[in-house]
Each structure stands twice: as C-alpha cells, then as structure tokens.
N, C-alpha and C positions, 0 to 999 in steps of 0.2 A: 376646543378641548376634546370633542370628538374624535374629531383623526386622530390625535393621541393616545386616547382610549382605546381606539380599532386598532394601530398599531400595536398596542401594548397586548393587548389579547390575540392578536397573530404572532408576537412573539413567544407568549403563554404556550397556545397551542402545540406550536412547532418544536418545544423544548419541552414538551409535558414528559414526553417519553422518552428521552436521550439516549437510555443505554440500549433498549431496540431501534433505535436510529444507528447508534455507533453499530452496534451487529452486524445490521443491515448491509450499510458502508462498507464494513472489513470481508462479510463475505461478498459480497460485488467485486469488491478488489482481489478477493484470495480466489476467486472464479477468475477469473480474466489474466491476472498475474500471478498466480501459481505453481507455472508453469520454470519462472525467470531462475538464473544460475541461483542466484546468490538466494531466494528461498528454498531452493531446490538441495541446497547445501547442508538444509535444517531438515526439511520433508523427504528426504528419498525414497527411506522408509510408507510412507504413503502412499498408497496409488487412487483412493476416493479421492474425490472431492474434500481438501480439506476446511475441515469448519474451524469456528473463532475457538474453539477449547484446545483442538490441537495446536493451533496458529499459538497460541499462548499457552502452552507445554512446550513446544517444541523449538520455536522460534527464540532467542533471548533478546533483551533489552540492547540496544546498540547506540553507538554515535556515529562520530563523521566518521571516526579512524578503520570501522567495519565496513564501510564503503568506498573508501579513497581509492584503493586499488582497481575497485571495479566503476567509479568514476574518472580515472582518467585511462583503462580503455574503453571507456563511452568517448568521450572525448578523441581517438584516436580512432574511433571508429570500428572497435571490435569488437565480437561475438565472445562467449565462453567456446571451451575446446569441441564441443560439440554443436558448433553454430546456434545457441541459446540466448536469447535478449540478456542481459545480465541484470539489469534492474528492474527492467518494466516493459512491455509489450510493445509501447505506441515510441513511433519514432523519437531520438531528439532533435527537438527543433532549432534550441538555440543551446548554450552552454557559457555560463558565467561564472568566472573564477572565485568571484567575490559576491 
C-alpha cells in the first residue's frame, strides 16, 4: 500500500500546479516554434517574443481543416513562400494519413 501511496503523492505534486505547468509548456513551444508559417499567419504583427496572452488573443481556436493544407505540403516536402517550416521546426519524421 505504500508504493501506492508514493505514487499517488507524486501524482499530487506534479498536478498541484497545472495552469503554471501549461504556461510553462506553451511558452517553451511559442520560443522554439514561433517562428513557423502558419503561426506567423496570426503573429506578424509581433516582433517580441510572444507570450501565452498574446498566443490566446491572437491565435484562434482551430481544427484539422486549418491545417490540411499546410499538412499535405509537409507531406510533399515544402516550405512556405519564404522558405519557413510551416508547422513546426524539428524535422518530419514519419507521416501518417490516418
């Protein structure tokens, strides 16, 4: 029942503070990927570093159909018009339809 317990309190801990966790996360990601078309699309106006209030003024909500176009030329193997990652920095590696 111990190791139970210890689990259960390292999951505590680790969730105690979630929405500085998530911040955390989205600005690590909007540092590194910030740069990509398709946020760049939202941000141009920007030229700081943008943080999580702008990312969520600026940015809107989306689905698949806001990406399709610029996932299949991922898929195809291209850049935006100005040779820009279009979704994300780090290579693809694989690509699954489904």
């Amino acid at each position: 029942m111990a190791a139970d317990e210890e689990i259960l309190k390292k999951l505590e801990e680790s969730t105690k503070d979630a929405t500085r966790h998530q911040l955390e996360a989205l600005q690590t990601i909007l540092e590194r990927h910030g740069g990509v078309s398709y946020l760049q699309s939202h941000l141009r106006d920007y030229h700081a570093p943008v943080d999580a209030a702008t990312f969520r003024r600026s940015v809107p909500l989306s689905c698949y159909d806001d990406y399709a176009d610029h996932l299949s030329r991922m898929a195809d193997g291209h850049l935006d018009d100005h040779d820009q990652p279009l979704l994300s920095v780090d290579p693809l590696l694989c690509f699954f339809y489904r």
